[in-house]
C-alpha positions in Angstrom: 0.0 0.0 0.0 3.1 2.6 1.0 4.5 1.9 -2.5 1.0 2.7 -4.5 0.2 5.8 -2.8 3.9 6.7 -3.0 3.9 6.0 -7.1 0.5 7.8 -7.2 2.1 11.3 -6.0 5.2 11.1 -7.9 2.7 10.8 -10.7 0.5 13.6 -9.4 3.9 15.9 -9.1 4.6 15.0 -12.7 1.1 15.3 -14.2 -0.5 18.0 -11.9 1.2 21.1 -14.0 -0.1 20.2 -17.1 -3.7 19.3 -15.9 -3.2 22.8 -14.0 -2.7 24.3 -16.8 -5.3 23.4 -18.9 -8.0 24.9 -16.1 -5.8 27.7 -14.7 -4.2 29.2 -17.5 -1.1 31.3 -17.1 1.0 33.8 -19.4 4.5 35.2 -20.3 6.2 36.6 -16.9 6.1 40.3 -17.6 8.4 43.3 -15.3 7.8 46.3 -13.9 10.3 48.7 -12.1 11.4 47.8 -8.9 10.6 49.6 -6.1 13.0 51.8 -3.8 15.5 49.0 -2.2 16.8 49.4 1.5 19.5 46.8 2.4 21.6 47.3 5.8 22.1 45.9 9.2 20.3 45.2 11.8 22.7 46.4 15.3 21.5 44.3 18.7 24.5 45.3 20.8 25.4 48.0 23.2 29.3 49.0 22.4 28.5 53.1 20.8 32.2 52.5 19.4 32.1 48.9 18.0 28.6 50.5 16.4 30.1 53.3 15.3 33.1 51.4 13.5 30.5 49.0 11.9 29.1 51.9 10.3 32.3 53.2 8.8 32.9 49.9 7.6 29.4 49.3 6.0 28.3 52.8 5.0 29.5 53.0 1.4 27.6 49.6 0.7 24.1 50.0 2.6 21.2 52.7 2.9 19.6 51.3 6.1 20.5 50.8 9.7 18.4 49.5 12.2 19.4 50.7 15.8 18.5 47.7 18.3 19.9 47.3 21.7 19.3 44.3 24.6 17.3 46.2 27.0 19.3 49.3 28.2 16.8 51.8 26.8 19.4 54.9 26.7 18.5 57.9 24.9 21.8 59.2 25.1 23.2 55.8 23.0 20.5 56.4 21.0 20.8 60.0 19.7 24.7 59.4 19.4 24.2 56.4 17.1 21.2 58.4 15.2 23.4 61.4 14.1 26.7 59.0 13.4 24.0 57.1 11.1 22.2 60.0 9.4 26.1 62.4 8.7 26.5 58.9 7.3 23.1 59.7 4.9 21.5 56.5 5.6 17.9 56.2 6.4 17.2 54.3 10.0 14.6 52.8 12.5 14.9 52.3 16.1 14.0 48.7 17.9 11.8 49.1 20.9 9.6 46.6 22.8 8.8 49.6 25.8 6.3 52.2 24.6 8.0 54.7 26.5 10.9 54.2 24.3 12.0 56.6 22.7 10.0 59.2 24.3 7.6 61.6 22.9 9.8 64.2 23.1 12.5 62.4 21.6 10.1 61.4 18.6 9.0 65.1 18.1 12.7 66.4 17.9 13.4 63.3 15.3 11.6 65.5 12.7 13.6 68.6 13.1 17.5 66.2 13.5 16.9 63.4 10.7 13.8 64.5 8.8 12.8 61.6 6.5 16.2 59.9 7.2 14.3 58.3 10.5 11.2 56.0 8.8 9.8 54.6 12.1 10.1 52.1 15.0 10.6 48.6 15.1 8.4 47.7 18.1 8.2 44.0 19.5 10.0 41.3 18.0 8.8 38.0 16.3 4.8 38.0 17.6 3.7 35.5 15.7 6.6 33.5 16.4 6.2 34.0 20.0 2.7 33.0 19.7 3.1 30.0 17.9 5.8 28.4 20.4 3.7 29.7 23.4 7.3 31.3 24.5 6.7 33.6 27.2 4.1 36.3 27.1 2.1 34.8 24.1 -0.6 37.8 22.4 -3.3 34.6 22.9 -2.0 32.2 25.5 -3.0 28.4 26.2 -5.2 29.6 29.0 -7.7 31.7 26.7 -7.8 28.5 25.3 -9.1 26.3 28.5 -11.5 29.4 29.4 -13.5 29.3 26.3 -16.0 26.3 25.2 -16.2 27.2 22.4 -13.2 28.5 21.3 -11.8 28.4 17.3 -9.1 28.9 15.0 -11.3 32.8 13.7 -11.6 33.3 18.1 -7.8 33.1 17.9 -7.4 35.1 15.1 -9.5 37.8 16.6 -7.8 37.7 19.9 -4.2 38.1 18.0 -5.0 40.9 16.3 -7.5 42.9 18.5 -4.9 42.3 21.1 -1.7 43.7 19.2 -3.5 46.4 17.7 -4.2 47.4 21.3 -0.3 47.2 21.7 0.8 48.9 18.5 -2.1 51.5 18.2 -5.5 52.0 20.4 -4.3 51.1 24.1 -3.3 53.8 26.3 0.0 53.1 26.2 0.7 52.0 22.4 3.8 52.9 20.9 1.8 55.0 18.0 0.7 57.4 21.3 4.1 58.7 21.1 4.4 60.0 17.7 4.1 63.2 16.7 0.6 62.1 14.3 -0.3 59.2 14.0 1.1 57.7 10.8 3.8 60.2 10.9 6.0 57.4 11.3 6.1 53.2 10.0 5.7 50.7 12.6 7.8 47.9 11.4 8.8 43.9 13.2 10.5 40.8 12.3 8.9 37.4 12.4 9.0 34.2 11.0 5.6 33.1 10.7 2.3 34.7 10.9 2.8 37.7 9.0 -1.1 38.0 7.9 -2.1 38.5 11.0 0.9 40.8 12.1 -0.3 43.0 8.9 -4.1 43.0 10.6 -2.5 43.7 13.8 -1.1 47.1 12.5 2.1 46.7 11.5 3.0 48.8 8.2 6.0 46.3 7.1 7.1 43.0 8.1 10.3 41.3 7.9 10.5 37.6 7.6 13.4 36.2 8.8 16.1 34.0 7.0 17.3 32.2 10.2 18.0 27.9 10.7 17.0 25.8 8.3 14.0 27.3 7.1 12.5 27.4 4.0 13.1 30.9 2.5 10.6 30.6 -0.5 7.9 29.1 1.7 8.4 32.3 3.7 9.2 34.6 0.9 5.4 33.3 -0.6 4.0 33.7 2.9 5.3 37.4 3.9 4.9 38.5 0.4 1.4 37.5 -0.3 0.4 39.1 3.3 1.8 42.6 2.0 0.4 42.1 -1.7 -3.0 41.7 -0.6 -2.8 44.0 2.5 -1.1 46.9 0.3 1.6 46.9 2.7 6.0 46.4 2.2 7.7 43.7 3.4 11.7 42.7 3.6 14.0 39.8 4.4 15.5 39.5 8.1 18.9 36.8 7.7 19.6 36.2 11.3 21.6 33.5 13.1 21.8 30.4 11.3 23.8 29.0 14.7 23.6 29.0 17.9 27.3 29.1 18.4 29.8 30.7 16.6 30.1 31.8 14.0 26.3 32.5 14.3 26.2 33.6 11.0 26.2 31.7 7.7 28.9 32.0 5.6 29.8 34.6 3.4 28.6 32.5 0.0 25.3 31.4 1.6 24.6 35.6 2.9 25.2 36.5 -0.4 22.8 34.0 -2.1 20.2 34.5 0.4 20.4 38.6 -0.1 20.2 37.5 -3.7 16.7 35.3 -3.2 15.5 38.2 -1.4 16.3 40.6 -4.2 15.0 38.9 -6.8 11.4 38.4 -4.7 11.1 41.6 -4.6 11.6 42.4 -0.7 11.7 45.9 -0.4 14.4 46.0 2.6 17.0 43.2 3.3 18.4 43.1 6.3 21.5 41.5 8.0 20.7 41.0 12.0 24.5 41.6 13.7 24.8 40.4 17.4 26.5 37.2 19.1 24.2 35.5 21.7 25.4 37.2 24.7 24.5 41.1 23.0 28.2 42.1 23.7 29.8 42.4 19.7 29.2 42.2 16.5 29.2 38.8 13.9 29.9 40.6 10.6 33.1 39.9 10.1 35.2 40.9 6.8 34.4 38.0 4.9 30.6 38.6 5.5 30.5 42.3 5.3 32.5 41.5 1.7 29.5 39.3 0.5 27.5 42.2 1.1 29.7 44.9 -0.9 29.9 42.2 -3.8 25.3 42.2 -3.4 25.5 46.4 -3.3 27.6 46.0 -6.4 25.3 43.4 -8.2 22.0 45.8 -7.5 23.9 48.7 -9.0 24.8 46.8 -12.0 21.5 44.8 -12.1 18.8 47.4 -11.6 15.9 44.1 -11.0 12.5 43.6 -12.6 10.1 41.4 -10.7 6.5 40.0 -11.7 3.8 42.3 -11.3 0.9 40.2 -9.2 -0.8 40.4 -12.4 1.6 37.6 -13.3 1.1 36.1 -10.1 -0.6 33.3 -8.7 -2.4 33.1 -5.1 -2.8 30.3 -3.0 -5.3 30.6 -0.9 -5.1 28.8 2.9 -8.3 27.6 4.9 -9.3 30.8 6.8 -7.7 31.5 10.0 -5.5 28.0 9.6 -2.7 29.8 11.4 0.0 26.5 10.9 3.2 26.7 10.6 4.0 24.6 8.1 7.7 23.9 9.6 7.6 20.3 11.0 4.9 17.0 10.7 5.1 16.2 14.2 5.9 19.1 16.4 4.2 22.1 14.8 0.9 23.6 15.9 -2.1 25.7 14.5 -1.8 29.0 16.7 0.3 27.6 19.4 -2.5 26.2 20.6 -3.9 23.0 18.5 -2.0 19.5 18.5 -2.2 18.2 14.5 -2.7 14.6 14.5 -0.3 13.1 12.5 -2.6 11.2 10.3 -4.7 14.5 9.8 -5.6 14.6 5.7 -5.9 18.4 5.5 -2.6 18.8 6.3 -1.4 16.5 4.4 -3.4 17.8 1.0 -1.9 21.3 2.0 1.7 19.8 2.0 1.1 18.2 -1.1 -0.4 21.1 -2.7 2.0 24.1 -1.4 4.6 21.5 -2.6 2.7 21.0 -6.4 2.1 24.7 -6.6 6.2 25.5 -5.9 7.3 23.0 -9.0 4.5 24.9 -11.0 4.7 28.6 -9.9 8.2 29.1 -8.6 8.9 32.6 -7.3 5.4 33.5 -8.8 3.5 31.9 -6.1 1.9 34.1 -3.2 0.2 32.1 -0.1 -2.3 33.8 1.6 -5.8 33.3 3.7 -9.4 34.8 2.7 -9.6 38.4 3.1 -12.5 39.1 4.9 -15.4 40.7 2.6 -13.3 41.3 -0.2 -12.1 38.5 -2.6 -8.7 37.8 -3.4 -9.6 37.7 -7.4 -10.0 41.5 -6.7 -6.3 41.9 -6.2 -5.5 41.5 -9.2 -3.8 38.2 -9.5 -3.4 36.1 -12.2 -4.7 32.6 -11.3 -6.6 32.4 -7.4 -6.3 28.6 -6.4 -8.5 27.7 -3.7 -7.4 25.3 -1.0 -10.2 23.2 -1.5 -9.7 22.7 -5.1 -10.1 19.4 -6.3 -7.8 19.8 -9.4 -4.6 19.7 -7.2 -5.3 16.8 -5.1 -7.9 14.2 -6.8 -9.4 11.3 -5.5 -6.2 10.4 -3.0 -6.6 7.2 -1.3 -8.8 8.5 2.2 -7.3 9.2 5.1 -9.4 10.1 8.8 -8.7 13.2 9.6 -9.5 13.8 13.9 -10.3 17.1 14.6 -7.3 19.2 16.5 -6.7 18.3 20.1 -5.5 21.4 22.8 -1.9 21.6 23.5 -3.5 22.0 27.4 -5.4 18.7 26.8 -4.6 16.0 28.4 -6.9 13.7 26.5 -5.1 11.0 24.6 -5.5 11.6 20.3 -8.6 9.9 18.7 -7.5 6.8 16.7 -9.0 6.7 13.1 -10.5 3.1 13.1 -10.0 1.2 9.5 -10.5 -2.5 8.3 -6.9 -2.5 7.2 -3.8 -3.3 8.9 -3.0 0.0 11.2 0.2 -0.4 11.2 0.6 -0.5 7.5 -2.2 2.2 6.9 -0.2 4.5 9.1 3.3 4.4 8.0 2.5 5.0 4.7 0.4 7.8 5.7 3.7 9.3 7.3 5.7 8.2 4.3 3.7 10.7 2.0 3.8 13.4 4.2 7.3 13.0 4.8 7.8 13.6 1.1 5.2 16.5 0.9 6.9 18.3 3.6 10.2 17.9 3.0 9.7 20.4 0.1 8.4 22.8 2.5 11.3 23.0 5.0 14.2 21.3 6.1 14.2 20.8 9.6 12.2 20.9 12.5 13.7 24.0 15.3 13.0 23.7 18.5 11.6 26.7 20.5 14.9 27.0 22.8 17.1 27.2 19.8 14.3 30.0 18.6 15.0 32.1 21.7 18.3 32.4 20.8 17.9 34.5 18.2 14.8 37.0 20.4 15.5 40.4 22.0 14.2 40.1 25.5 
């Protein structure tokens, strides 16, 4: 049985573009210009002079500068760094996870020192990764979950979003309450994984981060499809690919991930710069020289990139926050358990996987949009989750509802006349194969922290 359903989605990856074709037609990949580009680095230490030296070293080669820190929220550090970066004439924002940082005064003088050098604040790191891993102060955590009969995957969704937009924007004490208006300035964060609802949330760009062994275009399709049909920007975050030095991948590998990023389309690309302890910088020569030799590729290679006209959209059941990094330790908000054996995530997998072989770097992954239909974006071909062209008539498979990770209830068995033990390893066969086009390997949440601002 493992071997037949194995043969029939070789088959199905062989056959699928062609049938795809016939029903979803597609046309020549057209350009347009590309839009303003902001590459630079993202600072996460304290050291004014190692900072200042890394912006000698990097200036001629970057436009962008993000001005992090660990914790110690000094102004003095920060208006020092500030002026060093704009006498440099490269445009910045400032990391922040304290609304009273930087103050209101300090936000209302930024328009008379920097003027439209200064674009915003970078304000709370990785939400939707938080969320998703439960790490510590989750948006929505496990016990909204225990309190509420009737809880779903949309109750979730509206409890992420209402609740960070109380953060970012409406709450006494949001960040935005501090600027001078109130879209005087961008609110901008990093994440790697639910960027939708970070977009509904507020945020104005998100950047989705290149960090482990995750799948880049998986997250390029995800971030990018958020922004297209959100009108907002997005970028590229490549942060610690180790957890121990060097930290960062190698000069080659930065270079060829700036490279995917540029070619997306990402409107900033960003290298994070910090060892684990906050105390010095990563970018050494041989790193910083893979980013002089991208600067000098985008001024010899002025890009063109699909317009979503040329696009296609995949579109995810509504409010199915997964994330579609691992078959067997992942979760649906940080709060849902996925059976193994569950046949929606499998004909996902299989389809995401399908759809990449098709579509390439023309592939956008996004959920329902409320009222208004995707079609109305403007995209080429809209593929419905549920569309019966990409996965036909697969052998069946029980698919038990989603079990609370606070549950202490044992997973529902799917009962069958055939032998369990063959029935299920095939089952995890095929998904093995469907998702190891997704991503790579599955990252623990304590290798995760490593990488988080507190």
């Amino acid at each position: 049985m493992k071997f037949k359903q194995l043969t029939v989605l070789l088959i199905l990856l062989l056959i699928l573009p062609l049938c795809l074709n016939c029903g979803l037609p597609t046309k020549a990949v057209t350009t347009q210009t590309s839009p303003s580009l902001y590459v630079g680095v993202d600072v996460a230490f304290e050291s004014i002079a190692t900072t200042e030296q890394l912006i000698d070293n990097i200036s001629s080669y970057t436009n962008f500068f993000v001005i992090g820190c660990y914790g110690g929220y000094n102004e003095t550090r920060l208006t020092i760094i500030s002026q060093y970066v704009y006498d440099k004439g490269l445009t910045f924002i400032v990391y922040t996870d304290d609304p009273r940082y930087p103050s209101k005064q300090w936000l209302a003088d930024a328009q008379n020192n920097y003027g439209n050098h200064f674009l915003g604040i970078y304000f709370y790191d990785e939400p939707g990764g938080k969320q998703l891993d439960q790490s510590p102060y989750p948006i929505v955590p496990e016990t909204a979950v225990t309190e509420a009969a009737n809880y779903s995957f949309s109750d979730a969704a509206n409890q992420y979003v209402s609740t960070l937009n109380w953060w970012l924007r409406s709450g006494p004490y949001a960040i935005t309450k501090n600027f001078p208006s109130s879209s005087k300035y961008q609110l901008f964060t990093s994440d790697y994984t639910l960027y939708w609802y970070d977009y509904e949330a507020g945020y104005d760009t998100v950047f989705a981060e290149f960090a482990l062994s995750y799948n880049r275009t998986l997250n390029i399709d995800l971030c990018r499809g958020a922004a297209t049909v959100q009108n907002k920007d997005w970028g590229i975050m490549i942060t610690n690919a180790y957890t121990q030095p060097p930290y960062m991948e190698s000069g080659p590998n930065l270079y060829n991930d700036m490279l995917l990023a540029y070619e997306n389309g990402a409107k900033y690309i960003i290298v994070f710069d910090s060892d684990l302890n906050w105390t010095q910088n990563v970018l050494d020569p041989t790193r910083q020289q893979a980013m002089q030799q991208f600067w000098q590729y985008t001024q010899a290679h002025p890009r063109t990139i699909s317009p979503v006209s040329d696009r296609s959209a995949y579109v995810l059941p509504e409010d199915y926050a997964y994330g579609f990094r691992s078959p067997t330790q992942d979760t649906i908000w940080g709060l849902w358990i996925i059976p193994q054996n569950d046949s929606l995530l499998l004909d996902l997998s299989m389809s995401i996987s399908t759809l990449f072989q098709m579509y390439g770097s023309n592939l956008d992954i996004v959920y329902p949009d409320g009222p208004r239909t995707i079609e109305s974006v403007g995209y080429h071909n809209v593929i419905y989750w549920n569309d019966t062209r990409l996965i036909p008539n697969l052998p069946p498979i029980q698919s038990p509802s989603p079990i609370l990770r606070s549950s202490t209830s044992p997973i529902e068995q799917p009962t069958s006349t055939a032998d369990p033990q063959q029935g299920a390893s095939s089952q995890v066969y095929l998904y093995a194969i469907a998702t190891s086009i997704l991503v790579t390997v599955a990252v623990a949440t304590a290798v995760l922290e490593a990488r988080r601002r507190r």
